[in-house]
C-alpha positions as CSV (number, residue, x, y, z in Angstrom):
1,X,106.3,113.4,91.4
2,X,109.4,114.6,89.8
3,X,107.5,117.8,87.8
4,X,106.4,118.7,91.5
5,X,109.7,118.7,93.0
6,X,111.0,120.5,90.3
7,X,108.4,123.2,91.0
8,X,109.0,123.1,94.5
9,X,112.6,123.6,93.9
10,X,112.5,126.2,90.9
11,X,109.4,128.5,92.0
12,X,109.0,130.5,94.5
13,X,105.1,131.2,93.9
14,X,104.7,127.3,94.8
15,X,106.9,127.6,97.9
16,X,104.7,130.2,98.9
17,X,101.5,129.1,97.8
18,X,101.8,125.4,99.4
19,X,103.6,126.5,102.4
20,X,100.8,129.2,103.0
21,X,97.9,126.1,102.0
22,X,99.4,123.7,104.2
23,X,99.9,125.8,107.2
24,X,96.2,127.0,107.2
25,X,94.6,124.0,106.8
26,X,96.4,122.7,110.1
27,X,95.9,125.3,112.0
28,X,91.6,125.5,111.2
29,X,91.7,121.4,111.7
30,X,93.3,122.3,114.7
31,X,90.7,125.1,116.3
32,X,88.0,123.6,114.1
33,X,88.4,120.7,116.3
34,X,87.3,122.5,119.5
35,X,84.4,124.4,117.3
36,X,82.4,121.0,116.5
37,X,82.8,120.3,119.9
38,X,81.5,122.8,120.9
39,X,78.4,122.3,118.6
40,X,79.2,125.7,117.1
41,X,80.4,124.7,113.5
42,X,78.8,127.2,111.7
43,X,80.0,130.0,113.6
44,X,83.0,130.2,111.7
45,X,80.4,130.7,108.5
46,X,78.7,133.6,110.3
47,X,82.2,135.1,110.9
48,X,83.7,134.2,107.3
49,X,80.7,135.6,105.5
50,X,80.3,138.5,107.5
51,X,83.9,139.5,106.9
52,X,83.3,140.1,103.1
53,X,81.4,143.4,104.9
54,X,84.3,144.4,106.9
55,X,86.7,144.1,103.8
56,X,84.1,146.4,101.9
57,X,84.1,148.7,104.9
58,X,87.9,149.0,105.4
59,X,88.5,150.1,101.7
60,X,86.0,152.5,101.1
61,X,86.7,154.2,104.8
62,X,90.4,153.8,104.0
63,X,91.0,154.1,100.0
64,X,93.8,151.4,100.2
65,X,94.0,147.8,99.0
66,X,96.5,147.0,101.7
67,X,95.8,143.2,102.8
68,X,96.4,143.9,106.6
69,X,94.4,146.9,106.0
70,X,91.4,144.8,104.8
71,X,91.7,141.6,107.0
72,X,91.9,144.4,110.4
73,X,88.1,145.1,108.9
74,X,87.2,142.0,108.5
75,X,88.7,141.3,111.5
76,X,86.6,144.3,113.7
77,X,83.0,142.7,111.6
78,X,84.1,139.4,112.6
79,X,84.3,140.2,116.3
80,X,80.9,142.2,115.8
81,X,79.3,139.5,114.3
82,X,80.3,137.0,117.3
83,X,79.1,139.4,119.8
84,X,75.9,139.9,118.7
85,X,75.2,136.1,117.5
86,X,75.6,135.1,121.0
87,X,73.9,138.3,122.6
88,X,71.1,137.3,120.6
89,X,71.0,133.6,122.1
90,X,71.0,135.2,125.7
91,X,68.8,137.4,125.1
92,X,66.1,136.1,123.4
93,X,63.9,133.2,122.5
94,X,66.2,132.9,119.3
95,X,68.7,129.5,119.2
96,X,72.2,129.4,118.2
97,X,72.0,128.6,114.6
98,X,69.1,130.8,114.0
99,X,71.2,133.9,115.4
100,X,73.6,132.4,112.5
101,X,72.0,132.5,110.0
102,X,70.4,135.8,110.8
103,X,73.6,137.4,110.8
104,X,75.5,135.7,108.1
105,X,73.4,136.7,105.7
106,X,72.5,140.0,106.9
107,X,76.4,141.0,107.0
108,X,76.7,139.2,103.5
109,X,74.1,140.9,102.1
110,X,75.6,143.8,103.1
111,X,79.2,142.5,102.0
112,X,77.8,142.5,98.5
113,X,75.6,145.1,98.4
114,X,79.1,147.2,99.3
115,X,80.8,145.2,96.8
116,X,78.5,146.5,93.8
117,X,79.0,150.1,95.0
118,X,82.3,149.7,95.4
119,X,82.6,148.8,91.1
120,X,81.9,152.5,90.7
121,X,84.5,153.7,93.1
122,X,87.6,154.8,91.3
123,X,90.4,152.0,91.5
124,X,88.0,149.8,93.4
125,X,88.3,147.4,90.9
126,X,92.2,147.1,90.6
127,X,91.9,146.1,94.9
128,X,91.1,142.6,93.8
129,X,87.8,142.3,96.3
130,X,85.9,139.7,94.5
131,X,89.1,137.4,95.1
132,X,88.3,137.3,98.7
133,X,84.3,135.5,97.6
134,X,85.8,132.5,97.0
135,X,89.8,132.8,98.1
136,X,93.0,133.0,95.3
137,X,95.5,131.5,96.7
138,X,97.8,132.6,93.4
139,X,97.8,136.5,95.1
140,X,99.9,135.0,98.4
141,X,103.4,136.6,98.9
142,X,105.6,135.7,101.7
143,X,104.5,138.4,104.3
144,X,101.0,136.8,104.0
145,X,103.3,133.7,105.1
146,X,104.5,135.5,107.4
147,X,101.3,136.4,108.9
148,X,99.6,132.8,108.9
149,X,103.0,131.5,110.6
150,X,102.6,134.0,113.5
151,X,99.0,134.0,113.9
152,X,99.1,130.2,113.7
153,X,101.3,129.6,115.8
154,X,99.9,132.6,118.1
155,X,96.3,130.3,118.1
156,X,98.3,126.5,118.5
157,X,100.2,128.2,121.3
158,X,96.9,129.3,123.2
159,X,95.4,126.2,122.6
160,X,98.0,124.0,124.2
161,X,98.5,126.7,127.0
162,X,94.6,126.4,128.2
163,X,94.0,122.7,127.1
164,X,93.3,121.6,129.8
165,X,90.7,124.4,130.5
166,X,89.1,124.3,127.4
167,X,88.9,120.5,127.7
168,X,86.7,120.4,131.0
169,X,85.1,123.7,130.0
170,X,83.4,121.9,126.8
171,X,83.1,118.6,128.2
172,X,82.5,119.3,132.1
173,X,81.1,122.4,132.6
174,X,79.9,122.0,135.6
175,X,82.7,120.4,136.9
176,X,84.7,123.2,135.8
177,X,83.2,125.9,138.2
178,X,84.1,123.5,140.9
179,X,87.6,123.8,139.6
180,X,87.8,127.9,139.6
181,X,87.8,127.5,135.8
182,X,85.8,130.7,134.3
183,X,83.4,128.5,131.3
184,X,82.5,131.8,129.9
185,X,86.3,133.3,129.3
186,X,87.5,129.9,128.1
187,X,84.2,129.8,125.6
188,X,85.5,133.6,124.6
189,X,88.9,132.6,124.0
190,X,88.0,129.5,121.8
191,X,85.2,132.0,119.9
192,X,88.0,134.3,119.2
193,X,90.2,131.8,117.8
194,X,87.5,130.7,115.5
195,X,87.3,134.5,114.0
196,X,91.1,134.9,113.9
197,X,91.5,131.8,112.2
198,X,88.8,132.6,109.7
199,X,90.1,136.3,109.1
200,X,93.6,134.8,108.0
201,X,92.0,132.3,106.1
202,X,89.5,134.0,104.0
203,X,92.2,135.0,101.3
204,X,92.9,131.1,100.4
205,X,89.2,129.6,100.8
206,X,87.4,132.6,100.6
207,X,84.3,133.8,103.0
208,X,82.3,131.3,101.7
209,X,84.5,127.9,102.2
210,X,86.6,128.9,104.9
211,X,84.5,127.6,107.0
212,X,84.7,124.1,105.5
213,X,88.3,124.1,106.3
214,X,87.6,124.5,109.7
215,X,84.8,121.4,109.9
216,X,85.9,118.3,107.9
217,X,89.0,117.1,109.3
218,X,87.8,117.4,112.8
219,X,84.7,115.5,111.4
220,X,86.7,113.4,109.3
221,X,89.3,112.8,112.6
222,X,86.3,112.0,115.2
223,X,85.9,109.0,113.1
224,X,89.3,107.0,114.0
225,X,88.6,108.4,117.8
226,X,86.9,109.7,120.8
227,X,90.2,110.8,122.4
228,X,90.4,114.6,122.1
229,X,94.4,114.8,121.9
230,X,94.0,111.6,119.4
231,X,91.6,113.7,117.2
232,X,93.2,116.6,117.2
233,X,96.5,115.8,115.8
234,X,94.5,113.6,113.5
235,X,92.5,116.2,112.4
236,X,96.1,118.3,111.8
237,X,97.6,115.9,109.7
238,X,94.5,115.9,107.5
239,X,94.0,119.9,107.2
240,X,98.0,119.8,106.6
241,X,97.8,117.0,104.0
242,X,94.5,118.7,102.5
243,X,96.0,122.3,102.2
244,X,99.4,120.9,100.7
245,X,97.4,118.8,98.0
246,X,95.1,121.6,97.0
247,X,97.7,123.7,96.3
248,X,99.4,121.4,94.5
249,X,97.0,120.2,92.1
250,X,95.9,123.8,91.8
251,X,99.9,124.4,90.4
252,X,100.1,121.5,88.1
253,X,96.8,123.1,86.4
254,X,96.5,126.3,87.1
255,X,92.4,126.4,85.7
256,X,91.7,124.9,89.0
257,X,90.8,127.0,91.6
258,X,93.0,126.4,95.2
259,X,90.7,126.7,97.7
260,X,87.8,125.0,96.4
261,X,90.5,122.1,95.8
262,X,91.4,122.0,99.1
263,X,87.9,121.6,100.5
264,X,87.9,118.8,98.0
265,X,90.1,116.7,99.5
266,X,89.4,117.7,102.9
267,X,85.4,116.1,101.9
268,X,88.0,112.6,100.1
269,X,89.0,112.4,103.5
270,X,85.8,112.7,105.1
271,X,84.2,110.4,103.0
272,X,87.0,107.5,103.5
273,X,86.6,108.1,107.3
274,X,82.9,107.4,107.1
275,X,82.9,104.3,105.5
276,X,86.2,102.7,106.6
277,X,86.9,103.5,110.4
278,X,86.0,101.6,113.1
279,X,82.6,102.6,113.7
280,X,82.2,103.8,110.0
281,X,79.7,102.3,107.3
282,X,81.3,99.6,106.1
283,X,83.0,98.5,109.5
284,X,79.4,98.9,111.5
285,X,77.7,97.1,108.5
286,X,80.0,93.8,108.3
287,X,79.5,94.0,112.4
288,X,76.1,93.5,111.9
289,X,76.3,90.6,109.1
290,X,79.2,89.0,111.0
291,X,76.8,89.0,114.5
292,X,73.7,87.8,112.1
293,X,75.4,84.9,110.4
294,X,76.5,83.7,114.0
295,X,72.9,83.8,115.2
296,X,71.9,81.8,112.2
297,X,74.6,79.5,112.7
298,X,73.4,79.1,116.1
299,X,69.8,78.6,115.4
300,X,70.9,76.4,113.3
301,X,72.3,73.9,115.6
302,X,69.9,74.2,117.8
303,X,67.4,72.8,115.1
304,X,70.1,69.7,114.0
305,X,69.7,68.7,117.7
């Protein structure tokens, strides 16, 4: 405890780092909340993995390694991706997660495909491209703070601004036309959270976790509640907690990779929530023995008499 508050006092690459970590991981608890939901948890891997495309795209049209360069790529794939996943949907026989995983690995495909070509492009290799397969925390500086603060706060804003729309619009749609509330804007708002969100976040986790850090707490928090504010906050605390601990053990030894670390604790979390919450494993289990051993003890008086 003492070695990490000397870090935390003495560098400034932990400041950032952990700040950065912790930050993320509440805000994708938070929207990652409204995404399982919505039954649409692996749209935020369609987006993440599709980004590694845009990122690929955005150098080799532009030259530059300039992060907000790169994440405005990944950014324009993202909303590509979204669009056509759900055109798709409407307008075919296709389902939902079939239109996902038709375009997440089409788009990573390409992603990588640009990634090999871009080895033989002059200073390609100095942009640090690979870091954004599986995230590096290590490369944050404090405008990419700066950035996840905004945006973040940009996304919790919106969220508590249309609450109460998004709450009827995923729970009562039909009541919600009733209401006057537009179902398909709200459902466009919350889908373009999910792809901000993941754009920010694909530096730290990486295209191919980020999505992680968008599912487990909210899975983890729908354990301990069915209340959606309850759950919510919940789930915060544990992206928060997750993020912070990551980066943290990633500092003390710095062979461990951060994001990876992060999704680790995130799934300790999860784990613990299954089998200790109320209507988790071990909870629903001594239920069942407790109601059994009653009915024994019950038959068994019936036979004394």
């Amino acid at each position: 405890m003492n070695e990490i508050l000397k870090l935390f006092l003495s560098s400034y690459t932990f400041k950032v780092v952990t700040l950065g970590c912790t930050l993320l991981g509440i805000v994708s608890a938070i929207i990652g909340t409204f995404a399982v939901l919505k039954k649409e948890s692996l749209l935020g891997d369609g987006i993440s993995h599709s980004a590694l495309a845009g990122i690929c795209l955005a150098f080799l049209i532009s030259g530059k390694k300039e992060l907000y360069i790169l994440l405005t790529g990944a950014l324009v794939i993202g909303f590509l991706c979204i669009f056509l996943i759900h055109y798709i949907e409407r307008n075919s026989k296709v389902k939902l997660d079939s239109a996902i995983a038709l375009l997440l690995s089409t788009f990573f495909g390409l992603g990588l495909v640009l990634l090999t070509y871009l080895k033989k492009v002059p200073g390609a290799k100095k942009a640090g491209l690979n870091r954004f397969i599986f995230g590096q925390a290590s490369t944050l500086i404090a405008k990419d703070i700066y950035l996840i603060i905004i945006v973040g706060l940009v996304l919790i804003s919106l969220v508590i601004l249309f609450w109460k729309e998004i709450k009827i619009s995923i729970f009562q749609a039909d009541y919600a036309k009733t209401l006057g509330i537009q179902s398909n804007k709200i459902n466009f708002l919350v889908s373009t959270m999910i792809v901000v969100n993941v754009i920010i976040g694909i530096q730290i986790a990486g295209v191919i976790l980020m999505t992680a850090m968008l599912v487990l707490p909210s899975v983890a928090a729908r354990q301990w509640s069915k209340k959606l504010s309850i759950v919510t906050v919940l789930a915060a605390i544990i992206g928060g907690i997750s993020g912070a601990m990551g980066s943290i053990i990633s500092t003390l030894d710095a062979s461990l990779p951060t994001g990876p670390l992060i999704i680790l604790v995130s799934g300790i979390f999860t784990l613990i929530s299954f089998l200790f919450s109320k209507k988790g494993i071990i909870a629903r289990n001594y239920r069942i023995y407790t109601r059994n051993r009653k009915l024994r003890l019950q038959e068994n008086k019936g036979d004394n008499i």
